[in-house]
C-alpha positions, 0 to 999 in steps of 0.5 A, a space after each residue: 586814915 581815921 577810920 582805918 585806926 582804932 585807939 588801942 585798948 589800953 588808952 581807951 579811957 580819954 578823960 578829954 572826950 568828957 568835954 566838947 570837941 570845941 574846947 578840947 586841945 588838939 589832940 591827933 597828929 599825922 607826923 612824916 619825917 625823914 630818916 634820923 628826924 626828930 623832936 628835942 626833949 620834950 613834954 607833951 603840949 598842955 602836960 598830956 600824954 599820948 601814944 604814939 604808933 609807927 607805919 614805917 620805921 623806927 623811933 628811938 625814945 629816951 625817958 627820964 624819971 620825974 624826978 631828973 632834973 629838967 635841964 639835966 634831961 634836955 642837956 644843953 649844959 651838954 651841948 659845946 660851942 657850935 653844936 646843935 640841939 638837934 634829935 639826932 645829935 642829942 641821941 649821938 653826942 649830947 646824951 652820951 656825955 649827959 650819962 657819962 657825967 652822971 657816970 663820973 660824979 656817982 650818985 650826987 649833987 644834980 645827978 642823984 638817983 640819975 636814971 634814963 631809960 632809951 629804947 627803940 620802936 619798931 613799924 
């Protein structure tokens, strides 16, 4: 599958390929998952940054500014007794009331300058 992809032109310059591959940190993932699979918010492993493609599918994203608070964007003030913290769940039920708070308490406290930006990928 390797040779069959090229790294797209934008993320050409890999500071990582300065070192060994010997100590350099893992790097490439192949990742299969069924319909409505996903991660829990998340930073990338050892605060890299990767890109990502799809073969078949879509991926829906949710990026939050850096400046949003790391338990606000994770949500799990959010999450009622019972509940999971499940992709699909945090997408239906927990960002929903993570916005719908910010909503109901403006622009203060936690939620200042509150943003989220959601998109969707398509194959």
């Amino acid at each position: 599958i390797l040779s069959d992809y090229q790294v797209p032109h934008y993320f050409r310059n890999d500071l990582f390929g300065l070192i060994s591959e010997e100590r350099r940190p893992p790097y490439r993932w192949f990742l299969v998952g069924p319909e409505r699979s996903g991660t829990t918010v998340h930073i990338d492993p050892l605060a890299t940054a990767a890109w990502n493609t799809l073969i078949v599918g879509q991926k829906r994203w949710v990026l939050f500014p850096p400046h949003v608070p790391k338990n606000i964007a994770k949500g799990k003030h959010f999450v009622a007794r019972g509940e999971d913290d499940e992709a699909v769940h945090y997408f239906m039920t927990i960002l929903p009331r993570i916005k719908q708070k910010a909503k109901d308490i403006g622009n203060r406290g936690v939620f200042k300058d509150f943003a989220c930006y959601e998109f969707t990928q398509e194959a």
